[in-house]
Each structure stands twice: as structure tokens, then as C-alpha cells.
N, C-alpha and C positions, 0 to 999 in steps of 0.2 A: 411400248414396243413389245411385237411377239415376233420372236424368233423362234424357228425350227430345222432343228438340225442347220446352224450357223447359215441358216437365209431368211431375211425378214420375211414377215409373212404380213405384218400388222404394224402400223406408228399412227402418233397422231403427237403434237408439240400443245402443250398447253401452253399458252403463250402468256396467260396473266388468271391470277382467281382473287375475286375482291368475293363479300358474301353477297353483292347483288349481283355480279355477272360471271362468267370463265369463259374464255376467250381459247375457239380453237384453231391452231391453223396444221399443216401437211401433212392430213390425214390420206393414209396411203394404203392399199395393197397392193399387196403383189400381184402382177400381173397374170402372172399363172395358177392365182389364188382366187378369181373376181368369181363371183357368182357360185359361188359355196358357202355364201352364210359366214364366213371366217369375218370379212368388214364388220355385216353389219353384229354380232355378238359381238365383238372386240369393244366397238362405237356405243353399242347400247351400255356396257358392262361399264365404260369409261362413264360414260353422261349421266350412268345410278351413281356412280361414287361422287364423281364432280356435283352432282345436284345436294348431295346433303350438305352442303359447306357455302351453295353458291344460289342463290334463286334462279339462276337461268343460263344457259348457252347460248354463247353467239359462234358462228362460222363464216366465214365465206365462200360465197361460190361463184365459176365463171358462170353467167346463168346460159352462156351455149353450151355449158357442159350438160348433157341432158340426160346423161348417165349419173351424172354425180349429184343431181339435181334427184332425180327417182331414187337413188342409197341413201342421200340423207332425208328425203320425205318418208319412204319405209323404216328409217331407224325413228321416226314421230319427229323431227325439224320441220319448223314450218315457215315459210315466206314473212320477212319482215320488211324491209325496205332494199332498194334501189344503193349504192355508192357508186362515186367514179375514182379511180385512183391516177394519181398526179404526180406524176416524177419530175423529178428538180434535179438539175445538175449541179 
């Protein structure tokens, strides 16, 4: 989390770290923060610390998000597979 002046500016939830994988999900900026570099330093700075402990990052993405899809290809993520997600009541 980066907060500034008590308004986030930067999160991201790690959701699980084994030493072969770290698992990220709701990675966020501020919306009046997008396209200043604040993302992707936060994201790069996170995935150097996360990487000495864990061989790899996984993420998800909607893949219509095509925004979100170019931030994490610029921070070096790369396309792995396809999932579909299935809600049960």
C-alpha cells in the first residue's frame, strides 16, 4: 500500500507466496494517479522483492481490460494461459 497524504495512491493484495509461485490480486491505482509511473514503480518495486523468495508471479486479468493488460505487459508480465471462473451458490 502507498498512501499519500491519507489517500491511497497504490495496493496490490498478495494473496499467497510459496518459493515457486506469489500470487497477486487487487492491484489498484488511484484513479487520478493512472499514467504517472506511480503503478507501474510500485508493481515493478513489489515483483523485485516478491521475486527473491518466490520463482514467479501470477496475476489476473480481465483480458477486456486492455488497459490493465498494457500496465502489466509494461511492468514485464507476460501472457500465460486462459481461466474461466465459476460461481456456486
Amino acid at each position: 500500500v502507498w498512501l499519500q497524504d491519507n489517500r491511497l495512491i497504490f495496493k496490490a493484495d498478495v494473496v499467497s507466496e510459496t518459493p515457486e509461485v506469489s500470487y497477486l490480486e487487487g492491484v489498484h491505482v488511484h484513479a487520478e494517479e493512472r499514467r504517472q509511473g506511480y503503478g507501474l514503480r510500485c508493481l515493478t518495486a513489489l515483483s523485485s522483492i516478491l521475486l527473491q523468495s518466490s520463482h514467479s508471479i501470477c496475476l489476473t486479468v480481465n483480458e477486456r481490460n486492455q488497459q490493465a493488460l498494457k500496465f502489466y505487459e509494461k511492468a514485464g508480465y507476460q501472457f500465460h494461459s486462459d481461466y474461466e471462473t465459476i460461481y456456486l451458490r
